[in-house]
C-alpha positions as CSV (number, residue, x, y, z in Angstrom):
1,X,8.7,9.2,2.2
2,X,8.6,5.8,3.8
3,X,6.5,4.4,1.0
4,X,8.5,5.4,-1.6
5,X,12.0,4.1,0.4
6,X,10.0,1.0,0.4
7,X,9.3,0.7,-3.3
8,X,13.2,1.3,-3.7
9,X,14.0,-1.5,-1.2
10,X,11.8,-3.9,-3.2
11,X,13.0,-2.6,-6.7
12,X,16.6,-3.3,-5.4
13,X,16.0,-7.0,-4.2
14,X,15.3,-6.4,-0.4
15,X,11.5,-6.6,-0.3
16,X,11.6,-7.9,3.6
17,X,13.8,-4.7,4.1
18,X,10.8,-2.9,2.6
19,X,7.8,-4.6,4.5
20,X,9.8,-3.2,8.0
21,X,9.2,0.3,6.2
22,X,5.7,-0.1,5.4
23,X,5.0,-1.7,8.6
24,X,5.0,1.6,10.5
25,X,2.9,3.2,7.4
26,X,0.3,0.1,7.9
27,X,-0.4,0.9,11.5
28,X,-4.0,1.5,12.1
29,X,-3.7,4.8,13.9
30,X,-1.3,6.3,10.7
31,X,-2.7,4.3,7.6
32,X,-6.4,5.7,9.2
33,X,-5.3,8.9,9.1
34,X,-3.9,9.1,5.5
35,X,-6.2,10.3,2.3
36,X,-7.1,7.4,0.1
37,X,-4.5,8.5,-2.5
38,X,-1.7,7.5,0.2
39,X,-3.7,4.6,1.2
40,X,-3.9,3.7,-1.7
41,X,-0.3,3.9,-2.4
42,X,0.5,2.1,0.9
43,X,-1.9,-1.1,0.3
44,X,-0.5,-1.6,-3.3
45,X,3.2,-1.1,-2.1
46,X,2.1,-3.5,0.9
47,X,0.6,-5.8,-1.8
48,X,3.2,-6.3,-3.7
49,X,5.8,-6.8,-1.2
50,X,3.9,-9.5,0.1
51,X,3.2,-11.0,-3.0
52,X,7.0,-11.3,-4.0
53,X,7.3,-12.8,-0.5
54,X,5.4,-15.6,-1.0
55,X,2.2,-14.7,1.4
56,X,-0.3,-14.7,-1.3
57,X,-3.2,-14.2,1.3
58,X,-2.1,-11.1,2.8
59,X,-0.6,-9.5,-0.8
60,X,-4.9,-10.4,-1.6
61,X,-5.7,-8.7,1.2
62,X,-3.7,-5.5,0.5
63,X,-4.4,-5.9,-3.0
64,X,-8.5,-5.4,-2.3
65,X,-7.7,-2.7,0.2
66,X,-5.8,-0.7,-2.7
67,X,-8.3,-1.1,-4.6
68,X,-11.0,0.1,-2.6
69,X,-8.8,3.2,-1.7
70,X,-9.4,3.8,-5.6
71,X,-12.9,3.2,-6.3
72,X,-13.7,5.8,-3.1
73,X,-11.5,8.5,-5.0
74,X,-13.5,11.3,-6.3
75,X,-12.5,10.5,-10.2
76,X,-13.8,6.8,-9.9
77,X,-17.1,8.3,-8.3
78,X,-17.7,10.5,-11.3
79,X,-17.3,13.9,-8.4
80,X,-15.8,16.7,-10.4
81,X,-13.6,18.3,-6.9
């Protein structure tokens, strides 16, 4: 729910607003604990936050994390579930 309340934020004009929302998502011992679809989700969201904010190195960062979330997925490995 955070993740999509910080979406909004950003789609409305507010990304800092946003970024406070994520931050708690982003936390090492919650973002460990999510599946790689909500990872996923997260680092993009993070990614483009940070990337309408100006700090091109950390929306790269988040941007290669989101992607790696991806390419673990089951459907990118070719694993029918």
């Amino acid at each position: 729910m955070l993740g999509f309340a910080a979406g909004c934020g950003r789609r409305l004009g507010h990304p800092g607003a946003g970024l406070a929302r994520l931050a708690s998502m982003a936390a090492p011992s919650v973002y460990d604990a999510l599946d790689d679809a909500s990872r996923a989700f997260v680092a993009f969201e993070m990614a483009t936050i940070h990337d309408r904010l100006g700090d091109y190195g950390a929306a790269f960062h988040w941007f290669g994390e989101g992607n790696r979330m991806i390419m673990q997925s089951p459907q990118a490995r070719g694993i029918a579930r």
